[in-house]
Phi, psi and omega in degrees: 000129176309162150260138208271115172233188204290336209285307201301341175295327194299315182295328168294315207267342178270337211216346196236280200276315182297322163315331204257307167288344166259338179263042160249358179294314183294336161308320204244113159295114164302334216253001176236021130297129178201166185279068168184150188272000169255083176273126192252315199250146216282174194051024168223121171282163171258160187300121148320350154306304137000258185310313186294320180281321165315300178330290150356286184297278204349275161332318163282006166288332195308143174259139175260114205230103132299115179195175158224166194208102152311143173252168199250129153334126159049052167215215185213128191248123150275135140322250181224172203208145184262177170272161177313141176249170184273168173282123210147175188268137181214133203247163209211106208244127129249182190208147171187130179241126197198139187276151201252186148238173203293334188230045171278182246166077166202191198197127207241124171250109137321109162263148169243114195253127180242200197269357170268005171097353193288188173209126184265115176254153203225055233239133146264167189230190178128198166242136191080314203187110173231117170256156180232122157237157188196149187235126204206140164257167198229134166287183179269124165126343217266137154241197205228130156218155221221118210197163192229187160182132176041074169271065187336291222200052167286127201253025169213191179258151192274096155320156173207148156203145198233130165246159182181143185228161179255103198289316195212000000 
């Protein structure tokens, strides 16, 4: 390893770093950052410190569900069910996994039960391993449900896990 002098720092900070800070100074105006999440109006960012503590808040809303469930051969399994939800936009991740035999078979459905009884499906199929994500706005009263329909011939029991947050 070389020795770090002064010319050489000079020359990083001249040629490296200073370059790089003035054109992000000319993109970013400082004086239209700011500390707060209602941004109303266009050409103003919010502060990273901010933006990190919202992400943050965000995050700790999810509600989290873990679990495993025997499926029964060739039926339609409920999972799991949220309690009535507020009305808003809401994403909504599951998962779910289980070992199979070569000529298995199943289909992990997201429901959105909503308050007119209609039900919103989301459905994949495969073997082994499946995830859903869905972006859904929700009334007052709507739940979240997690649901399997036709596991011939699943040879453990199905993990699962269904997450969901409230954007707005």
């Amino acid at each position: 390893m070389g020795i770090v002098t002064t010319n050489l720092l000079n020359r990083f900070w001249n040629k490296g770093i200073k370059p790089i800070k003035e054109a992000l100074d000319k993109k970013v105006d400082a004086s239209r950052i700011i500390e707060s999440t209602e941004i109303t109006e266009s050409g103003f960012v919010m502060d990273g410190k901010t933006a990190s503590e919202e992400f943050a808040k965000l995050n700790s809303n999810f509600t989290k569900i873990k679990g495993t469930k025997d499926i029964p051969t060739a039926s339609n399994t409920k999972i799991y069910t949220s309690p009535p939800l507020d009305a808003g936009l809401y994403l909504i991740n599951a998962s779910g996994a289980y070992d199979v035999s070569s000529s298995a078979s199943i289909t992990m459905t997201i429901n959105i039960n909503t308050t007119a009884g209609s039900a919103v499906r989301n459905t994949m199929a495969g073997g082994g391993q499946m995830s859903l994500s869905y972006l859904a706005s929700l009334s007052a009263g709507d739940t979240i449900g997690l649901s399997t329909f036709h596991a011939n011939t699943a040879t453990s029991p199905f993990k699962y896990e269904v997450e969901y947050v409230r954007l707005r």
